[in-house]
TIMI-2910 file (N, C-alpha, C, CB; in pm, 1 decimal, decimal comma, always signed):
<rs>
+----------+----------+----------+----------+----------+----------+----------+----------+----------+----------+----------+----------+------+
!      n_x !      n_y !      n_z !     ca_x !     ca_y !     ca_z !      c_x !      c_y !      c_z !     cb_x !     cb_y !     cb_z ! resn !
+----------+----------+----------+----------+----------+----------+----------+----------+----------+----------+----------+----------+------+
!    +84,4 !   -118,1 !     +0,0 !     +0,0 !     +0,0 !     +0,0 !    +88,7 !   +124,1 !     +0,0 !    -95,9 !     +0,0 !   +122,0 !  Unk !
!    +51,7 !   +250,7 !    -64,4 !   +149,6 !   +350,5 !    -75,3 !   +103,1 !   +432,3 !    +75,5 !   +137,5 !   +446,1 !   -236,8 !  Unk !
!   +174,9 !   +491,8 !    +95,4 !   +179,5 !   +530,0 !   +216,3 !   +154,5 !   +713,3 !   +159,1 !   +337,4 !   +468,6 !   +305,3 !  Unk !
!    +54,5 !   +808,3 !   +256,2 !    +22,5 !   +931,7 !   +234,8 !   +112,3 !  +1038,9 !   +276,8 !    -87,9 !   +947,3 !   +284,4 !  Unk !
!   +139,5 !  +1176,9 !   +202,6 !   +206,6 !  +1231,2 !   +314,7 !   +144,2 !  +1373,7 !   +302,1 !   +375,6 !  +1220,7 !   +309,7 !  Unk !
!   +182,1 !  +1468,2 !   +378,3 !   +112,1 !  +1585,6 !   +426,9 !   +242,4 !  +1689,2 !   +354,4 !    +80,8 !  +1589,0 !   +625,1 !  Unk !
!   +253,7 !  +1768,7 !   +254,0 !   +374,1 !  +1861,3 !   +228,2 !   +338,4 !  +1985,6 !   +232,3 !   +440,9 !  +1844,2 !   +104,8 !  Unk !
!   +402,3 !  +2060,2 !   +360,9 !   +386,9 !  +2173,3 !   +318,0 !   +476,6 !  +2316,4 !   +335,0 !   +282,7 !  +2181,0 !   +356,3 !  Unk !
!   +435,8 !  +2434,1 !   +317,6 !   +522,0 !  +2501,6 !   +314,7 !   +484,6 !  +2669,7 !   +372,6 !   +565,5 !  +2477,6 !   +182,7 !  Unk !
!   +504,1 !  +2705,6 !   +471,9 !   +468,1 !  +2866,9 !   +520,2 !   +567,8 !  +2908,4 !   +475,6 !   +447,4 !  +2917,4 !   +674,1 !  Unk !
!   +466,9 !  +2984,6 !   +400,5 !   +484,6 !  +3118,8 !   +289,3 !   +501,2 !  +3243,2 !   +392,3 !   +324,7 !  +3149,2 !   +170,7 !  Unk !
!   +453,0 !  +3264,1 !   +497,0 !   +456,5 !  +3326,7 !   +579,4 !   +446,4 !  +3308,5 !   +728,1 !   +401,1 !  +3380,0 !   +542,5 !  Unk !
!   +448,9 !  +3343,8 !   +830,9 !   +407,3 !  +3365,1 !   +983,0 !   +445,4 !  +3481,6 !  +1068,2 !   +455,7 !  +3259,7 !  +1056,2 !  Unk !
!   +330,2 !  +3546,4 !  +1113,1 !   +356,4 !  +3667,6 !  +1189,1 !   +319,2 !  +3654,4 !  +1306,1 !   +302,8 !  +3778,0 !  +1144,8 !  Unk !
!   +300,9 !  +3513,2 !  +1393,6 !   +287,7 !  +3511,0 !  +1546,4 !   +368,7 !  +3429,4 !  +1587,4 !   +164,3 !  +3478,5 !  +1603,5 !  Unk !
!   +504,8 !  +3394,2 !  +1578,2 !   +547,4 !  +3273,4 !  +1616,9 !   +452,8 !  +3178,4 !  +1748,5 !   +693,8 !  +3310,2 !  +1657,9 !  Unk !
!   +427,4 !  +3264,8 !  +1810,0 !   +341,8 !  +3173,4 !  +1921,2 !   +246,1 !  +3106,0 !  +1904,8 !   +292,5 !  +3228,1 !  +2010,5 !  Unk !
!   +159,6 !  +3137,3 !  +1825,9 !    +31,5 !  +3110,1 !  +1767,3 !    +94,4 !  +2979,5 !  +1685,7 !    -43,6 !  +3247,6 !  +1670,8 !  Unk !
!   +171,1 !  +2960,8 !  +1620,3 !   +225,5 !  +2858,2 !  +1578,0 !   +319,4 !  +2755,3 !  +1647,1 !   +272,2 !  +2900,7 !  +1493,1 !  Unk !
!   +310,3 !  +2797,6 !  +1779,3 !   +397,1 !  +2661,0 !  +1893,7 !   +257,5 !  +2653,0 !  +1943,7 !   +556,4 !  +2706,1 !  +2046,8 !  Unk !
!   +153,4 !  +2716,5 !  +1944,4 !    +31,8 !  +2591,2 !  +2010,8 !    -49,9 !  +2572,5 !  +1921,7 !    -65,4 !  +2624,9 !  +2142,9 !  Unk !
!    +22,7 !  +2575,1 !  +1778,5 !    -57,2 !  +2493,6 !  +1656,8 !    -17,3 !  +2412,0 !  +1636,8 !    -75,9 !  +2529,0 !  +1541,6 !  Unk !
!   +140,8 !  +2368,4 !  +1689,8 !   +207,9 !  +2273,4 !  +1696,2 !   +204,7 !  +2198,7 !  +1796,8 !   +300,6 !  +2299,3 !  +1676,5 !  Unk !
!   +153,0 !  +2260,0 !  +1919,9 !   +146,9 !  +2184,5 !  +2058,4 !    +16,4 !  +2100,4 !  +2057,6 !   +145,7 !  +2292,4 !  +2191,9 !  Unk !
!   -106,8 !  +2176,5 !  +1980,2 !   -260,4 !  +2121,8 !  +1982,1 !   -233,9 !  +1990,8 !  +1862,2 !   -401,6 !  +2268,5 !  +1922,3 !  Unk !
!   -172,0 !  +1995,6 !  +1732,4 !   -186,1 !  +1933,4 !  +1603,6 !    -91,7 !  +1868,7 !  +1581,6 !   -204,6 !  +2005,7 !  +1502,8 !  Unk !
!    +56,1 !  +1852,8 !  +1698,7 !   +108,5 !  +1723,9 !  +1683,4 !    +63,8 !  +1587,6 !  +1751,1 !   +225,3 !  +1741,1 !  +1713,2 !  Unk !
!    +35,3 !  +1588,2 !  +1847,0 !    -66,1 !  +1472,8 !  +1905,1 !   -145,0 !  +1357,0 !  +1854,1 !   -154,4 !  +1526,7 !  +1950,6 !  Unk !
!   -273,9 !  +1492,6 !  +1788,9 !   -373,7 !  +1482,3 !  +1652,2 !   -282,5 !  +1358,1 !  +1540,8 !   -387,4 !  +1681,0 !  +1557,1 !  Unk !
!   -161,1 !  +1428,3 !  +1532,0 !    -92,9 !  +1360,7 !  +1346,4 !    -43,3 !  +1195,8 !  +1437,1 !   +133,0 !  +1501,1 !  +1238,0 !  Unk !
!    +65,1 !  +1230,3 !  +1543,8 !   +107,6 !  +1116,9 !  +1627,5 !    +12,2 !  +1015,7 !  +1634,8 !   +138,9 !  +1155,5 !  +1759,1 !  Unk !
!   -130,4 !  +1031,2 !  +1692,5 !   -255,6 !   +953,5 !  +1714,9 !   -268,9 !   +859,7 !  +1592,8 !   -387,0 !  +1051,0 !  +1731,2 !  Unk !
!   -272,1 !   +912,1 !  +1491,6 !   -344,1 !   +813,9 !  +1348,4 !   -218,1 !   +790,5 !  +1295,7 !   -463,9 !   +898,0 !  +1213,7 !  Unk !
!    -87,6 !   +791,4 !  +1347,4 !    +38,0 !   +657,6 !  +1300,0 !   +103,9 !   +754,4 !  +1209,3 !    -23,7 !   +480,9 !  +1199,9 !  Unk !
!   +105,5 !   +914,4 !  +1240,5 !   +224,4 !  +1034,6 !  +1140,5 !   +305,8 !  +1037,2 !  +1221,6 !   +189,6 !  +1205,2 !  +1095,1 !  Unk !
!   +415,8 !  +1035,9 !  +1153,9 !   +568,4 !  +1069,3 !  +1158,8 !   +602,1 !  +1194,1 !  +1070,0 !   +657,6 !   +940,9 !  +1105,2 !  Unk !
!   +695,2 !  +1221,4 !  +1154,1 !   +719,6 !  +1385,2 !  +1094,3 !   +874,6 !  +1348,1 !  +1070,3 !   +685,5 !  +1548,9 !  +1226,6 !  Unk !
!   +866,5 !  +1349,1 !   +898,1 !  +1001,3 !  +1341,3 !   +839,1 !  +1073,8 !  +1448,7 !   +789,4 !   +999,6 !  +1264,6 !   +744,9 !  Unk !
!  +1029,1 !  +1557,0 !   +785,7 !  +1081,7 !  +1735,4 !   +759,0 !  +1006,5 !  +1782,5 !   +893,2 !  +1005,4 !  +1840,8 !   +578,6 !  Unk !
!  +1099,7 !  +1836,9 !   +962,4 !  +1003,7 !  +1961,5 !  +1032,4 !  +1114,0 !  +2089,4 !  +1061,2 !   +920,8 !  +1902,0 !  +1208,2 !  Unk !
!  +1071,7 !  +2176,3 !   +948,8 !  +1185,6 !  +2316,8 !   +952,4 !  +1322,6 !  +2230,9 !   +935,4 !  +1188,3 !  +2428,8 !  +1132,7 !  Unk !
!  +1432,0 !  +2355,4 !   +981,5 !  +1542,8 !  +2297,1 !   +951,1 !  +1596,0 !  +2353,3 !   +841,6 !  +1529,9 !  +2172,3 !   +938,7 !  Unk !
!  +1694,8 !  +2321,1 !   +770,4 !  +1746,9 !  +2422,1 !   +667,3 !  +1696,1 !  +2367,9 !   +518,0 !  +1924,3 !  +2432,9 !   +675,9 !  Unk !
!  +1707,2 !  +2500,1 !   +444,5 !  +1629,6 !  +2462,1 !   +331,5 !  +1676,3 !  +2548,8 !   +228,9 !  +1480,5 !  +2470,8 !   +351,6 !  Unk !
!  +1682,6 !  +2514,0 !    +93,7 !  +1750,6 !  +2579,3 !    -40,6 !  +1618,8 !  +2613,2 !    -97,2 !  +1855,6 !  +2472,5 !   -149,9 !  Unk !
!  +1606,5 !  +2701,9 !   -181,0 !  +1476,0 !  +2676,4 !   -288,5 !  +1605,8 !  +2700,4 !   -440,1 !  +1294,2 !  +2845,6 !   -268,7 !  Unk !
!  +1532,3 !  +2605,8 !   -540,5 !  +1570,8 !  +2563,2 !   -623,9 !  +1462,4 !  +2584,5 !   -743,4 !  +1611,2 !  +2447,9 !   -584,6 !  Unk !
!  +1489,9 !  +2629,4 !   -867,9 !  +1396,7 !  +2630,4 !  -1008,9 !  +1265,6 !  +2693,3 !   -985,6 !  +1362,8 !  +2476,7 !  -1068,2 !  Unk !
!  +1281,4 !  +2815,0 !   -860,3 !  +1167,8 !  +2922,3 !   -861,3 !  +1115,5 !  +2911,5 !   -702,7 !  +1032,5 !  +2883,9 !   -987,4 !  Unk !
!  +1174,0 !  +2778,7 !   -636,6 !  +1152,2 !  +2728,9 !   -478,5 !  +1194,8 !  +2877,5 !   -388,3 !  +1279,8 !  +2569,5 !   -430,9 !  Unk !
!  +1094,6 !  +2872,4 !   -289,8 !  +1187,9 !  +2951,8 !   -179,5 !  +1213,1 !  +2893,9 !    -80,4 !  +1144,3 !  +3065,8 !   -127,3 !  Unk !
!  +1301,7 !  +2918,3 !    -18,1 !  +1363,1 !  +2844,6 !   +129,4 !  +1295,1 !  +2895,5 !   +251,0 !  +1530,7 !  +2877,3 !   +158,5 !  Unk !
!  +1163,5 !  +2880,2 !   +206,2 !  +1068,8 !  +2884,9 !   +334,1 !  +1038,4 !  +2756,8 !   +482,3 !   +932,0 !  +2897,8 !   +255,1 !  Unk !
!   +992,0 !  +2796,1 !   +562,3 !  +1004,7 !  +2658,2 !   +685,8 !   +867,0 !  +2516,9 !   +606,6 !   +921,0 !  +2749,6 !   +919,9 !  Unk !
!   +913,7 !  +2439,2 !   +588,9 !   +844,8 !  +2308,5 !   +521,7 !   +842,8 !  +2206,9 !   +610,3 !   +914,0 !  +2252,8 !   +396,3 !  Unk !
!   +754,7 !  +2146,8 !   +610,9 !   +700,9 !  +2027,8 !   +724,8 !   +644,4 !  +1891,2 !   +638,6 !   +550,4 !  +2098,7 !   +832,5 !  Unk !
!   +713,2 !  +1774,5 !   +625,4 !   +666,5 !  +1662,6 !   +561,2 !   +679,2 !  +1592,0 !   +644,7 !   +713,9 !  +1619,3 !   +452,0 !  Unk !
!   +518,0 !  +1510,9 !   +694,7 !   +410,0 !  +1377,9 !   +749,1 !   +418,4 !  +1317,1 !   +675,5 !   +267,7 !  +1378,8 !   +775,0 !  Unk !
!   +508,2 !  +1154,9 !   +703,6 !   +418,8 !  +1079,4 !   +660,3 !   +315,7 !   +959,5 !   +726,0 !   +482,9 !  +1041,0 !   +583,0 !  Unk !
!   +207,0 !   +942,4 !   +641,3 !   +129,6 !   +880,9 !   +711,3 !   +114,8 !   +694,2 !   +657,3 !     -1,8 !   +977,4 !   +701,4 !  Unk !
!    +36,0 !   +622,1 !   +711,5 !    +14,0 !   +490,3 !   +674,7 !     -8,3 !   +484,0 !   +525,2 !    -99,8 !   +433,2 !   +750,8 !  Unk !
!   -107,8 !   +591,9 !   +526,6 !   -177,5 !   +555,1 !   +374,5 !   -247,9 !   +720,9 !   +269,4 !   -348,4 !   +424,8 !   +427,3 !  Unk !
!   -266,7 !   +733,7 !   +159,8 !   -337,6 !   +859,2 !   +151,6 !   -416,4 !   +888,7 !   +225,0 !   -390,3 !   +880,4 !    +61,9 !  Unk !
!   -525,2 !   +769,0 !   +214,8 !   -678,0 !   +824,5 !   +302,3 !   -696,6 !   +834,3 !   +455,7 !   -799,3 !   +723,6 !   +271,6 !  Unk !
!   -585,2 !   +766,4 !   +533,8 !   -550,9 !   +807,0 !   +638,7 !   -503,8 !   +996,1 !   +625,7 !   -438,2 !   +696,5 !   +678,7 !  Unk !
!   -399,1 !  +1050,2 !   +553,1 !   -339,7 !  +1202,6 !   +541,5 !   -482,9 !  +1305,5 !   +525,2 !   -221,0 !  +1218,3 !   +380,9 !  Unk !
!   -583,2 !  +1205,7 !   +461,9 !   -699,0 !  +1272,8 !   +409,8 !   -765,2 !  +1315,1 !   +518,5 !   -784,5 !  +1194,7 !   +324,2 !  Unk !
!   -811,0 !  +1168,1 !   +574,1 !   -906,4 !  +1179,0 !   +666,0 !   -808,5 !  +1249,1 !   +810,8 !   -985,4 !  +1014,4 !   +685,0 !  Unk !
!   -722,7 !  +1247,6 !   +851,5 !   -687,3 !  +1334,1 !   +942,5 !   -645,5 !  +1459,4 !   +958,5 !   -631,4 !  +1296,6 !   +980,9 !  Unk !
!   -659,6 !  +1548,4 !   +796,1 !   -658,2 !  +1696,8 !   +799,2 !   -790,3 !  +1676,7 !   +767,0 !   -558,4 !  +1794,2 !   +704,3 !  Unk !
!   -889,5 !  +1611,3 !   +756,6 !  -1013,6 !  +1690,3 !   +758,5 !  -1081,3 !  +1680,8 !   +871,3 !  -1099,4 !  +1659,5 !   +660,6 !  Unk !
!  -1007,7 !  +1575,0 !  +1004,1 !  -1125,8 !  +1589,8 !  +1125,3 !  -1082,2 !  +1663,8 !  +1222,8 !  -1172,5 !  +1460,3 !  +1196,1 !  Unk !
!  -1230,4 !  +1652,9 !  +1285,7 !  -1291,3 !  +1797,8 !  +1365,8 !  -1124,9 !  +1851,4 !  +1499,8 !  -1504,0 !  +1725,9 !  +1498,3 !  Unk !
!  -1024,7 !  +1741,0 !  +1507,1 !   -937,0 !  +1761,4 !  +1591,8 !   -852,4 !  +1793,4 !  +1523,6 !   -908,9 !  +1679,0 !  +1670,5 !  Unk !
!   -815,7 !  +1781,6 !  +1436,5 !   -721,5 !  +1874,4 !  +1314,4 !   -726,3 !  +2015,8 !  +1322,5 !   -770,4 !  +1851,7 !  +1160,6 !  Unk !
!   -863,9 !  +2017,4 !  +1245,7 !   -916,4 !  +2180,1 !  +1197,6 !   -944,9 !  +2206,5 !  +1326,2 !  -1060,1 !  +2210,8 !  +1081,7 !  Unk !
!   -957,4 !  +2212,2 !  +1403,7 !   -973,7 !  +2301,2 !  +1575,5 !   -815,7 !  +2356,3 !  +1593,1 !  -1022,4 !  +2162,1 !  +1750,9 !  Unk !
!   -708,1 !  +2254,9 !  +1550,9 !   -589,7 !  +2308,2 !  +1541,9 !   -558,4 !  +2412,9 !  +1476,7 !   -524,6 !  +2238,5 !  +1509,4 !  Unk !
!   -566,0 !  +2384,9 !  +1284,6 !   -554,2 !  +2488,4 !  +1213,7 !   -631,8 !  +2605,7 !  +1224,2 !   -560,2 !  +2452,5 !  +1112,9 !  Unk !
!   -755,7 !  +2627,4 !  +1259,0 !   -808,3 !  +2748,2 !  +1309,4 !   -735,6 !  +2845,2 !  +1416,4 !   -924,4 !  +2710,2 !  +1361,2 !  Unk !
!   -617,3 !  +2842,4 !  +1494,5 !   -530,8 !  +2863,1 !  +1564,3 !   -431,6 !  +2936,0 !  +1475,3 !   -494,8 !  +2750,2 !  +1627,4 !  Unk !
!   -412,1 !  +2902,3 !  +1376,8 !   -335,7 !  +2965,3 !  +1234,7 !   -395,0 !  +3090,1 !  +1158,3 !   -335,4 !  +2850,5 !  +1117,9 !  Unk !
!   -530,8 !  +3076,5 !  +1159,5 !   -580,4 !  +3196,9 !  +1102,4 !   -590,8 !  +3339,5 !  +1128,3 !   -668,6 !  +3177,4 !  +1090,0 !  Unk !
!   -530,0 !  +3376,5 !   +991,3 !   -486,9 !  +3488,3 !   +995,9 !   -357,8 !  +3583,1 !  +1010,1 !   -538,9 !  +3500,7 !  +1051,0 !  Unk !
!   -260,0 !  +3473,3 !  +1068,9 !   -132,2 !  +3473,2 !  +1118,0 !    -46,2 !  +3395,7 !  +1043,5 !   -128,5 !  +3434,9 !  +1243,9 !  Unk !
!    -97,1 !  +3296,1 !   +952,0 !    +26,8 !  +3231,2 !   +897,9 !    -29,3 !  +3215,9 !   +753,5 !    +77,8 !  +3080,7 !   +977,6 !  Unk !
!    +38,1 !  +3196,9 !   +623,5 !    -52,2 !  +3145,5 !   +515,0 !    +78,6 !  +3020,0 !   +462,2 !   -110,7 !  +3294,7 !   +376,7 !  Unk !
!    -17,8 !  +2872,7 !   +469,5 !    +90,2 !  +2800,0 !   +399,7 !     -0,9 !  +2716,4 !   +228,6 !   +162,2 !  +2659,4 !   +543,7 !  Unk !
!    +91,4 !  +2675,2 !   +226,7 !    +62,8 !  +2580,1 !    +76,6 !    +72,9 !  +2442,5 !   +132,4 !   +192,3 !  +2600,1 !    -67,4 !  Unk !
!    -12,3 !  +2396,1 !    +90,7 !    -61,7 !  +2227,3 !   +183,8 !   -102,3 !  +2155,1 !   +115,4 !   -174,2 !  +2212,1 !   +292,8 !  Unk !
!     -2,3 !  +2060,0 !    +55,1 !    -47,7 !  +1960,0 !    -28,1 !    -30,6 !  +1816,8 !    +85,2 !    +52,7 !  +1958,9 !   -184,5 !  Unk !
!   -168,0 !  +1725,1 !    +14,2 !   -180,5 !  +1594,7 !    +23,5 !   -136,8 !  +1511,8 !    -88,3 !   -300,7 !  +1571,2 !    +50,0 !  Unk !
!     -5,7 !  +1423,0 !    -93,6 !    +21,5 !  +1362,1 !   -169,5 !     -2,2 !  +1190,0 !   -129,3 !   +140,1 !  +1416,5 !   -198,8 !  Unk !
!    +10,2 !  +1098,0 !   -256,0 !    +46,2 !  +1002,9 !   -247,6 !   +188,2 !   +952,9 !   -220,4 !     +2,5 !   +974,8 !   -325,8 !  Unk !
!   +222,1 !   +838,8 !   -213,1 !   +367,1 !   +826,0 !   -223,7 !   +368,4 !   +697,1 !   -335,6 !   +448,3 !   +794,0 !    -60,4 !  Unk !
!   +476,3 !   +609,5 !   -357,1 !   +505,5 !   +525,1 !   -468,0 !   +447,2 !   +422,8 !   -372,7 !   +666,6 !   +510,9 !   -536,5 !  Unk !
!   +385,8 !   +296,0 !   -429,1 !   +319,4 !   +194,4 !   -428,8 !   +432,2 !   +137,6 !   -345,5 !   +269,8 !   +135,0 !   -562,5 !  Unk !
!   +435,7 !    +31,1 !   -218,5 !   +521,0 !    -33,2 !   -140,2 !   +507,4 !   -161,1 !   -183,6 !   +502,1 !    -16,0 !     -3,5 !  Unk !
!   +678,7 !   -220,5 !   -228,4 !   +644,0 !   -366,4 !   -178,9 !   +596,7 !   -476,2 !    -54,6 !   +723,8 !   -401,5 !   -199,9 !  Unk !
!   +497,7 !   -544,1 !    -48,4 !   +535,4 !   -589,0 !    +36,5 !   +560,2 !   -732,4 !    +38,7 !   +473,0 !   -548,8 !   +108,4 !  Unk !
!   +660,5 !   -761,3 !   +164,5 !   +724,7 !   -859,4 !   +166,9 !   +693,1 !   -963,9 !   +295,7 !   +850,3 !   -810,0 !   +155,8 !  Unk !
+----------+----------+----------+----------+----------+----------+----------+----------+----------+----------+----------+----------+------+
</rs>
């Protein structure tokens, strides 16, 4: 099964605080349904138009797991904590099909 992941990227943030208890409320949330956080900030190049903004890549069990846990009600109670103060780009991807063995 391919496994889901969460990519994203703030384009901006003007409360840092507001974003350590978006992180304090909405890591738990990702931990709970089996996310691992394989980017979180840290240094970064932008490359072929990229900017070296702070980027955060989850991955999760599966897509519809990444799906279904940015869309429930303990998620978005998190990201509402963000509004207005931060704007990111938030993609849900797939990943490559896993063997299994």
């Amino acid at each position: 099964m391919a496994k889901g992941y969460w990519v994203v990227a703030y384009r901006w943030v003007s409360d840092a605080d507001a974003l350590t208890r978006y992180g304090a409320q909405a890591g738990p949330v990702v931990l709970a349904e089996g996310g691992r956080f394989v980017v979180r900030g840290g240094k970064a190049t932008g490359r072929e138009h990229g900017a070296a903004e702070r980027t955060v890549v989850v991955e999760f069990p599966s897509y519809d797991v990444a799906v279904a846990v940015y869309e429930s009600d303990a998620y978005q109670a998190a990201v509402r904590i963000l509004d207005g103060v931060a704007e990111r780009d938030f993609r849900i991807v797939e990943g490559p099909e896993q063997d299994s063995e």
